[in-house]
ZAMARGU-4260 file (C-alpha; in steps of 0.2 Angstrom, whole numbers, plus 5000, padded with zeros to 4 digits):
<rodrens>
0) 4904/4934/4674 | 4893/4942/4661 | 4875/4941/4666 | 4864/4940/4651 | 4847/4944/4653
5) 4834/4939/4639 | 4817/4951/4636 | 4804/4941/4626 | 4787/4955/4626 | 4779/4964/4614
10) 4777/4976/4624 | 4791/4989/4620 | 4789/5002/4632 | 4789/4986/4646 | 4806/4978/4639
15) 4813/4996/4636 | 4810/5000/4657 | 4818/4984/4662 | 4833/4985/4651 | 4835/5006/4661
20) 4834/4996/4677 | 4845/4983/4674 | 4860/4989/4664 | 4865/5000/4677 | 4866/4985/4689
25) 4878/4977/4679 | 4868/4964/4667 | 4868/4964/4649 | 4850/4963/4641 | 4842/4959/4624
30) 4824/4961/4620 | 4815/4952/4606 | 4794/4956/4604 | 4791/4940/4598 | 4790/4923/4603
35) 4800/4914/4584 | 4813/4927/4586 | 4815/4928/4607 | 4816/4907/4603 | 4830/4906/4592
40) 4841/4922/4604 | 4838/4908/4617 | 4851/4896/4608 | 4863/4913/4612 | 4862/4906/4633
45) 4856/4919/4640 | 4856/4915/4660 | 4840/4921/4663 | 4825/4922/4651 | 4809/4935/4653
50) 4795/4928/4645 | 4778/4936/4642 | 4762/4924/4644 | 4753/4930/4627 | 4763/4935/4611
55) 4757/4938/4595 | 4763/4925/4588 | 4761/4909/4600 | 4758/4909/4620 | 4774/4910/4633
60) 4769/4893/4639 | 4771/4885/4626 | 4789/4893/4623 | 4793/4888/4644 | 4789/4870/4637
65) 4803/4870/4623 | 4818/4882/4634 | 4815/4867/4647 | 4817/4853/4636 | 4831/4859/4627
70) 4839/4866/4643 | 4832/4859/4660 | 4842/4871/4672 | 4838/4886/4662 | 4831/4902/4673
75) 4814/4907/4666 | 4805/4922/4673 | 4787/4923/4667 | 4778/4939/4664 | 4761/4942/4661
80) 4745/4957/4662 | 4734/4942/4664 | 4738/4935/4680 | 4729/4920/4686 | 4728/4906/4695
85) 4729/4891/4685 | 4743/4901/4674 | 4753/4903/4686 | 4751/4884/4692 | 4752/4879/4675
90) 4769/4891/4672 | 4776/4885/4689 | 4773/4867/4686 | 4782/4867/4670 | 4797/4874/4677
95) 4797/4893/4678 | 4810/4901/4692 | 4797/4913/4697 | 4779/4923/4690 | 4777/4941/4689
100) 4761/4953/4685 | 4760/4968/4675 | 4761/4982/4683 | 4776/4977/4691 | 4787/4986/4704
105) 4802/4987/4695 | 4813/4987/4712 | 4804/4970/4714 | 4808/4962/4698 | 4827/4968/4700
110) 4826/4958/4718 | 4818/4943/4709 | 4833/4943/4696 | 4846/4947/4708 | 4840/4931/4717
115) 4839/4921/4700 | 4858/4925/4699 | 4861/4921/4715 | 4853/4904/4714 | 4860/4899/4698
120) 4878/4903/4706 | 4874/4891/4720 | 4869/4877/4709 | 4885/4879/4699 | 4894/4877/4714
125) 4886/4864/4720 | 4890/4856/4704 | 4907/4859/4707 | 4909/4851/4719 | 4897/4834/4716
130) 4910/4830/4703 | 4924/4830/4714 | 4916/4821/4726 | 4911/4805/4716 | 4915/4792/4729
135) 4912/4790/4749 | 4931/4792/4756 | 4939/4775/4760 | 4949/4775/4781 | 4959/4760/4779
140) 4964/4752/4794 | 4961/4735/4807 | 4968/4741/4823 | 4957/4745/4839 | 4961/4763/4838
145) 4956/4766/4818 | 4940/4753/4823 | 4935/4764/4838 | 4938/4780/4826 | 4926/4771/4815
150) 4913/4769/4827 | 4913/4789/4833 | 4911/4790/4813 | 4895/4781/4813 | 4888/4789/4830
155) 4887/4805/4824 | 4885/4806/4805 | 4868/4806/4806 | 4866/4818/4820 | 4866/4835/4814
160) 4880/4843/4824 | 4898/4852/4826 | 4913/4841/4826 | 4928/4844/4829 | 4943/4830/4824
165) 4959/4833/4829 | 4977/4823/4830 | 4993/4827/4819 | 4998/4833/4803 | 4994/4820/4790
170) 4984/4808/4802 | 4967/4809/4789 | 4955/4821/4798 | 4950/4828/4783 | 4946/4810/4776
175) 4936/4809/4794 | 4925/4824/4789 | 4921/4818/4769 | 4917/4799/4779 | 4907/4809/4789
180) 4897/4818/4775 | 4894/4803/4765 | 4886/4795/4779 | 4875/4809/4786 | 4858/4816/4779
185) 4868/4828/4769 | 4878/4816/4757 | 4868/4822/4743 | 4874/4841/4747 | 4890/4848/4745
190) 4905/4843/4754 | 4919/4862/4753 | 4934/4861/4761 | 4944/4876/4766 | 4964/4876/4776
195) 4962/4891/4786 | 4981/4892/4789 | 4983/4894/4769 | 4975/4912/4768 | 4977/4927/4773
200) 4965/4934/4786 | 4957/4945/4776 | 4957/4934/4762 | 4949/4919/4770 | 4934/4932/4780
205) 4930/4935/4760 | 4929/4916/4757 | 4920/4910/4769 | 4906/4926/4770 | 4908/4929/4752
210) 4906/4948/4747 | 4895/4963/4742 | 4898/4973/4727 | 4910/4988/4728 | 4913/4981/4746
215) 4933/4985/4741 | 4943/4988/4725 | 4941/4975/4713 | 4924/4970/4720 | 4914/4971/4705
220) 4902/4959/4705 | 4893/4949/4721 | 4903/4934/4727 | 4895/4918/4737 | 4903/4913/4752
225) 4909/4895/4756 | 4897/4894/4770 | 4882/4900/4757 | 4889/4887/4745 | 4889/4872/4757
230) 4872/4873/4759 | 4862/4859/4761 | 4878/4852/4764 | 4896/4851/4774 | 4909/4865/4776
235) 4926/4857/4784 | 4936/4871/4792 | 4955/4863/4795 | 4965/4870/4807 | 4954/4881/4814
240) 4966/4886/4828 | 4972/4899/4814 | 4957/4908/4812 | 4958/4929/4818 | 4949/4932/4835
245) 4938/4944/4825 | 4935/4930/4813 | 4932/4917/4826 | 4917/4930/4831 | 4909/4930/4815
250) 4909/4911/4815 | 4902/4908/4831 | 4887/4920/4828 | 4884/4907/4814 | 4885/4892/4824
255) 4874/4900/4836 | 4862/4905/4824 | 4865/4901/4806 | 4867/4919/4801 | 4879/4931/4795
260) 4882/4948/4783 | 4894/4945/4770 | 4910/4956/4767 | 4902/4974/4764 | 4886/4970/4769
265) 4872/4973/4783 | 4859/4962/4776 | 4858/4948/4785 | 4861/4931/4777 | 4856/4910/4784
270) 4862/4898/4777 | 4861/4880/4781 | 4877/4872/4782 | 4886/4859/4794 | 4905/4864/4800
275) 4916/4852/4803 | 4933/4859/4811 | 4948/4850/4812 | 4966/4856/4821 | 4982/4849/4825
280) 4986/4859/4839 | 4977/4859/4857 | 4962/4871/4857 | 4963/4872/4877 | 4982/4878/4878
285) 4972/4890/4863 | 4958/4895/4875 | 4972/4898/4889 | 4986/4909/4877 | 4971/4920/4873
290) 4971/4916/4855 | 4957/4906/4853 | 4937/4910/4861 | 4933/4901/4874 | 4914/4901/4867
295) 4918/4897/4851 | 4929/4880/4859 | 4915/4874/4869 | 4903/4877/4852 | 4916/4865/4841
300) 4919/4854/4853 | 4903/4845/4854 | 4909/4830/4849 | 4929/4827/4848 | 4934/4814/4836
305) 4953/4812/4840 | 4964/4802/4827 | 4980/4791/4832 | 4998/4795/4823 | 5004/4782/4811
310) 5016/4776/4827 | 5001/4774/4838 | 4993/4760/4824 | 5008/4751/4816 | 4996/4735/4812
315) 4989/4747/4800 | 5006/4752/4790 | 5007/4739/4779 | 4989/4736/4774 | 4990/4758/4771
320) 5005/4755/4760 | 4998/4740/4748 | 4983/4749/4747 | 4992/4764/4743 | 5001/4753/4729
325) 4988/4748/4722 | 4979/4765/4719 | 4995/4771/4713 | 4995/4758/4700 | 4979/4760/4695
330) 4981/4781/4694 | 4997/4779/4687 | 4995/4765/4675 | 5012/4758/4681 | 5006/4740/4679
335) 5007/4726/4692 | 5020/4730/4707 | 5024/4723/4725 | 5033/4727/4738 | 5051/4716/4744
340) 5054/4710/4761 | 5066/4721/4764 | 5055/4736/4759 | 5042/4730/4769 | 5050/4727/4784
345) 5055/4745/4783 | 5039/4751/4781 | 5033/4742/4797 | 5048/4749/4808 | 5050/4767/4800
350) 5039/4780/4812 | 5032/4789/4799 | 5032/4804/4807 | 5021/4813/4793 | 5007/4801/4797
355) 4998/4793/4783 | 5003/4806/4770 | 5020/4802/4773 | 5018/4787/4768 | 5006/4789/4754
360) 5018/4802/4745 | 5030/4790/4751 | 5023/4772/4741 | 5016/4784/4726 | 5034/4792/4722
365) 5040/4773/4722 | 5026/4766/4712 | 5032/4780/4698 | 5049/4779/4700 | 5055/4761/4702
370) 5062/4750/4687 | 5053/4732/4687 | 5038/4725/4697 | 5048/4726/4713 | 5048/4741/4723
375) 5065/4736/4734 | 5069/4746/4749 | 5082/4759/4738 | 5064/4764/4730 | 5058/4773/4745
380) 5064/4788/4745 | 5064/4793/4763 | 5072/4809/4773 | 5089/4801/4781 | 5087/4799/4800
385) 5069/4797/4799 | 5070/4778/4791 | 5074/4771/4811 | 5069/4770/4827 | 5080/4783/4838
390) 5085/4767/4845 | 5089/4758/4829 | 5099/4773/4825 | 5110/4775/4838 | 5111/4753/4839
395) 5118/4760/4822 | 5130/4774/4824 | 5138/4762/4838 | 5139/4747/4827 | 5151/4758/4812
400) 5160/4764/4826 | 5164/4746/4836 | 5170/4740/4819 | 5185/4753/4820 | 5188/4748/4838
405) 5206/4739/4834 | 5211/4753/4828 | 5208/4766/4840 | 5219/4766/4856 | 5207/4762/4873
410) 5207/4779/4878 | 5199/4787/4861 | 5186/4775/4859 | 5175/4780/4871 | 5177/4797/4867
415) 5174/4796/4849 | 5159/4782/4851 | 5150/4794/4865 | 5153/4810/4852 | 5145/4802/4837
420) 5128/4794/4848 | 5127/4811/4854 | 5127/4821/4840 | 5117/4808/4832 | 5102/4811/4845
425) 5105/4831/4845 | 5101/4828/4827 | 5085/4818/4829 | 5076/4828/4843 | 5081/4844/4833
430) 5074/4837/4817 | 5057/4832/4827 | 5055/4848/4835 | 5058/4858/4819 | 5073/4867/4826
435) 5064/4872/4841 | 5079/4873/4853 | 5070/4875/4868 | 5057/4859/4865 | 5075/4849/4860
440) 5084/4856/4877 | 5066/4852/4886 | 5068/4831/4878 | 5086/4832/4882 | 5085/4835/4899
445) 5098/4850/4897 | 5095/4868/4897 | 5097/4879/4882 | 5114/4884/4882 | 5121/4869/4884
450) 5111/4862/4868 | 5119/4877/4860 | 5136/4874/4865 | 5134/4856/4858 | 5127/4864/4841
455) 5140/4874/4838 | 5153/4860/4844 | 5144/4848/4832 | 5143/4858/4819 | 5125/4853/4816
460) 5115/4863/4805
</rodrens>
């Protein structure tokens, strides 16, 4: 970013020192000696103006006056060899950043404009992010689990602490945090969001911190950290479990104390923001393996807001998917759709086993893709084995096979009826364990060997 710094004095010795100090750092200045000409170099945006009191040709105030009107959230830096106290009310009142008197100490005014910088990256930020977050969240849901979730919500949105929301992939806990945002004293802040199992571990030590200049190659300019950026507001950390044990230190001095030095830094930084961490894995088994602090667990888990999987809240299912519908229409512009009794009926047995964003990705692709106002059952395009019960599925595979019964001698049939159920349930518990055979052998009730015998016998990829 090129930082533009605007000189109005009439004083050219004064402008000539401060453009020696401040080009070296970095910022690009212009100077101007009077106030007409300094006005219309304003139209240029420069980030930050410089403006002396008295000119020759008009007074500084008065010029503060018009930059402000034009341009609320320009950075104005009043400058004067007449310092006193109803000036500087007066400037401060009408909007200046800061007041400095001549003779200045040119290491503080590079401070003041350093800050100026700094400041004016924050509000961009915040910014930022107030646009993307326009609306409160909306957790859709009847049953007594969702209602209880709900109620943790309201308990401790307006206390100003750590939370930590856990359950599986795809359940909402993000959705959790933003409710809990909105709701808290904080909604007017920003609301930043980082997946700390997306990054590298250098990388996401650099986000969250942010960075000095020259702290490693291609720092050349200061960066703000996340945690700097959501202040005044909240920072949701997701799956912290993933963080680096050195990281997990640097976080937890922050928890303790609301400091921390940025990435090439020993000056130390507060900032005041509220972290919300959510993980899908258990923090304790974490604790126990050694890869995650046990200080830092006992600092997150103040309050534990746990979410239930899809499976666990099936009343909900079908009021997700028709409101899912509905803002697909609506984002899409696909006009008026429903769903068939045969493609609801699916919905309310299928598992789900992605949770809620299963089946959002899930009623969105349909919306889009199916011909007519009725999304049928073909229309929802889910991965084979997952549309049933394990149950329903082998009811299945036993119901094709009974069907060739007369054909097969006596003998066979059993063989061939018991081979197909159980490659078909190898295949399932493989599929929910991501290919973990010693989880799949563990469900099974076999040991491992076995369960790769029957791989290979099956030919199951």
């Amino acid at each position: 970013m090129n930082k533009e710094v605007l000189i109005i004095d009439d004083d050219e010795s004064i402008a000539w020192v401060v453009e020696k100090a401040l080009e070296p750092q970095g910022y690009t200045t212009v100077s101007h000696t009077k106030l007409t000409s300094g006005m219309k170099a304003v139209k240029d945006g420069p980030q930050v103006i410089l403006l002396d009191l008295i000119l020759p040709d008009g007074n500084g105030l008065d010029g503060l006056r018009e930059i402000k009107s034009s341009n609320p959230d320009a950075t104005v830096i009043m400058i004067t060899a007449h310092g006193k106290m109803e000036s500087t009310i007066d400037a401060m009142k009408e909007g200046a950043y800061d007041y400095i008197e001549k003779p200045f100490d040119i290491e503080e005014l590079k401070i003041v404009v350093e800050k100026a910088f700094k400041d004016m990256a924050l509000r961009e930020e915040l910014k930022k992010f107030k646009e993307t977050e326009t609306e409160a969240p909306e957790i859709v849901g009847r049953s007594e689990k969702i209602l209880k979730v709900f109620k943790e919500i309201g308990r401790v949105a307006a206390k100003d602490i750590t939370v930590l929301v856990t359950g599986e992939s795809g359940t909402g806990k993000e959705l959790v945090a933003k409710a809990i945002h909105h709701n808290s004293k904080r909604s007017s802040g920003p609301f930043i969001a980082i997946n700390c199992a997306s990054m590298p571990k250098d990388l996401i030590e650099a986000e969250l911190f942010g960075w000095e200049k020259g702290a490693f190659t291609g720092a050349k300019d200061k960066r703000i950290g996340k945690i700097e950026s959501a202040g005044g507001g909240t920072l949701f950390l997701d799956e912290i479990s993933e963080l680096d044990m050195n990281l997990q230190a640097k976080l937890l001095r922050f928890l303790q104390d609301n400091e921390f030095s940025p990435l090439g830094g020993n000056k130390v930084t507060k900032a005041d923001a509220r972290i919300i961490g959510a993980t899908n894995k258990n923090l304790k088994d974490a604790v126990s393996k050694g890869t995650f602090r046990e200080d830092l667990y006992y600092r997150f888990n103040v309050v534990q807001i746990k979410l239930p999987p899809l499976r666990d809240r099936r009343e909900d299912v079908l009021h997700l998917a028709k409101h899912f519908l509905k803002e697909a229409q609506k984002k899409f512009n696909t006009g008026q759709k429903e769903l068939s009794k045969e493609a609801k009926d699916f919905i309310a047995k299928h598992d789900w086993p992605g949770n809620v964003r299963e089946l959002e990705n899930t009623i969105k692709s349909a919306c889009i893709l199916s011909n007519g106002t009725t999304i049928e059952k073909r229309d929802l395009h889910v991965e084979e084995g997952n549309s049933y019960s394990i149950k329903e599925f082998l009811e299945d595979k036993l119901k094709k096979y009974l069907k060739d019964m007369t054909q097969l001698e006596t003998a066979n049939l059993h063989t061939t009826v018991m081979s197909e159920v159980e490659k078909a349930l190898i295949s399932i518990v493989l599929k929910e364990t991501k290919g973990n055979q010693l989880k799949a052998a563990k469900t099974l009730g076999i040991n491992r060997n076995t369960l790769r015998t029957k791989i290979k016998e099956y030919k199951i990829k």
